[in-house]
C-alpha positions, 0 to 999 in steps of 0.5 A: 500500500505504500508503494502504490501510495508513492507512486501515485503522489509522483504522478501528482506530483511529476511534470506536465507530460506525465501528467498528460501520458496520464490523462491519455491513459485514462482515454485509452482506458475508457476506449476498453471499457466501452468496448468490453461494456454489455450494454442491454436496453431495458426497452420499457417506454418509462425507462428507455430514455432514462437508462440511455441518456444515463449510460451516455452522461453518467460515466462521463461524469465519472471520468471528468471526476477523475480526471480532475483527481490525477492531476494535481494542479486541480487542487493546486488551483482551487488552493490559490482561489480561495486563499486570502490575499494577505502581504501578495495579490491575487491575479485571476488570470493566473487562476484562469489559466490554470483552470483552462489546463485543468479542463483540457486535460480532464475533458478528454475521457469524456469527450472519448466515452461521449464520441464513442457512443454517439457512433455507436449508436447503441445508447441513442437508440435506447434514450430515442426510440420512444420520440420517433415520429410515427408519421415518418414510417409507413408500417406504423400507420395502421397501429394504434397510439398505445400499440405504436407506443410499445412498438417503439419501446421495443426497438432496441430489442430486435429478440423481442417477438413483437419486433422480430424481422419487423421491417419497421423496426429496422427502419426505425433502429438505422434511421436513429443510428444514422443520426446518432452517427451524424451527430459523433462525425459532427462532434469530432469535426467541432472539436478538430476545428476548435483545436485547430483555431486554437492552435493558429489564433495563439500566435495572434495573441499576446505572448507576453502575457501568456508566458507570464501566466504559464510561469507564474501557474508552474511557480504557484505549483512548484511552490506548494509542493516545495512548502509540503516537502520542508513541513515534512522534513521540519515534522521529522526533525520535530518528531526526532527531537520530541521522543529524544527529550521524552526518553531522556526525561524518562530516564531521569524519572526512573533513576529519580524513583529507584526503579531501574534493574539491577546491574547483573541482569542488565547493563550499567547503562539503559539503552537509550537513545543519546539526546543529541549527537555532538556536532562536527565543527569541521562541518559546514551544515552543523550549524545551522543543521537544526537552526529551524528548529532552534527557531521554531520548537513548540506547537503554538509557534508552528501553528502561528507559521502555518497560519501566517502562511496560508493567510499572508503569503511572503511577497515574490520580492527576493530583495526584500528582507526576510523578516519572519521568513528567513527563520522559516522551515527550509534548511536551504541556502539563500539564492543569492549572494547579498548586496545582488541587484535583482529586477522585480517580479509582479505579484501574483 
């Protein structure tokens, strides 16, 4: 479990083409799924229409659902949505572009399973056989209302011995297949031709702006997953110091009330963990290897970061002082040298 855990945070967490190599898998997927699907019309006037309009949105839905799931700028954009403006500004664009990729991506199972049953046809069969005009087909006019009704009903099913070797019910299957067919070809063909002026409409455009967004987009996704790893990596240390000092004073406790062994059965020494190893002075990280957590060793402290985070994220200014952020989580080293004159960025 947690491999399969491990693997799934890297492809939420791995670049745009495995994200994707993802989404083209799940496309992939849905093809062997409709194709392995039995399908059975229930062929009841009061449920053919529902079960075949089901059959064709619901399991886009799903797939839609997931699609949002495997990727994790999805969360990532509802994240920087929501959060509150504090000491940086908030671009909507940037929330707009993230959101356009998030769709793309998640859009494409569905449009497969949606384009597959159109030229199937199967499924628009099922949902429309009951709203055939009666009037187009010559058989039906010497049937009754309530008999053409039922005749209708059980188009789908050409087992069935009202509408076996039916000429009618041929005529009526191939004509709703053949515009369930008109309508797949005609789908395909608008979303070709949105994707192609998609494509030649962009030059048009500003680029400038558009890179400014695809960079400001990967910086907001970049930056969350860097912020994850260093509270995971502050937890750790946190964790290791806390049952260090929990060991260290319960041995004290138990030297206090006389309640160690005697010597010939164990040790002159129980075998805990040493509070602290000494540190290397030849070592360059050694000291500032623990700083964050000289600077931040209790709950109230780690909760008061937490919060001023969520709800005053640091300015994108480089050259700005670091105040409370230079004593932040992350062991890291500064980017660059002091005294170095940087460009400003625009907030985002």
């Amino acid at each position: 479990m947690e491999r399969f855990r491990a693997l799934f945070q890297h492809f939420q967490s791995s670049s745009e083409s495995v994200t994707n190599g993802l989404c083209l898998l799940l496309a992939a997927l849905t093809i062997k799924i409709y194709s392995s699907f039995d399908f059975n019309c229930p062929c009841l006037a009061r449920y053919n229409t529902l079960y075949g309009l089901g059959l064709l949105l619901t399991p886009p839905l799903a797939l839609f659902l997931c699609g949002l799931l495997v990727n994790r700028q999805s969360v990532v954009m509802v994240e920087e949505w929501h959060r509150p403006v504090g000491q940086r500004r908030k671009d909507a664009g940037i929330v707009r572009y993230m959101c356009s990729s998030v769709l793309q991506r998640a859009l494409a199972a569905p449009l497969v399973w949606i384009l597959l049953a159109l030229l199937d046809g199967k499924c628009f069969v099922c949902a429309f056989s009951n709203s055939v005009d009666p009037e187009k087909f010559l058989d039906l006019a010497n049937m009754t209302p309530s008999q053409v009704q039922l005749f209708l009903a059980k188009v789908p099913c050409k087992e069935d011995e009202l509408v076996r070797d039916s000429p009618a019910r041929k005529a009526v299957s191939r004509y709703l297949r053949c515009l369930s067919q008109a309508l797949g070809w005609s789908l395909t063909l608008l979303l070709i031709l949105a994707a192609f002026l998609a494509r030649c409409l962009r030059p048009c455009f500003d680029q400038t702006v558009f890179l400014q967004r695809r960079y400001w987009s990967n910086y907001v996704d970049l930056e969350q997953k860097l912020f994850d790893e260093t509270c995971c990596e502050h937890a750790r240390d946190f964790a290791h110091r806390c049952v260090l000092h929990f060991f260290a004073s319960m041995r004290g406790e138990l030297r206090a009330w006389g309640l160690r062994r005697d010597a010939s059965h164990l040790s002159p020494e129980p075998a805990v963990v040493p509070p602290e190893p000494p540190e290397d002075p030849e070592d360059p990280d050694s000291g500032r290897r623990k700083a964050h957590l000289r600077a931040i060793c209790s709950r109230e402290q780690v909760d008061g970061l937490l919060s001023s985070w969520y709800c005053s994220k640091p300015p994108l200014d480089l050259t700005a002082s670091p105040g409370l952020w230079g004593s932040g989580l992350s062991r890291r080293a500064p980017l660059v040298a002091p005294g170095t004159t940087l460009s400003q960025h625009t907030d985002v």
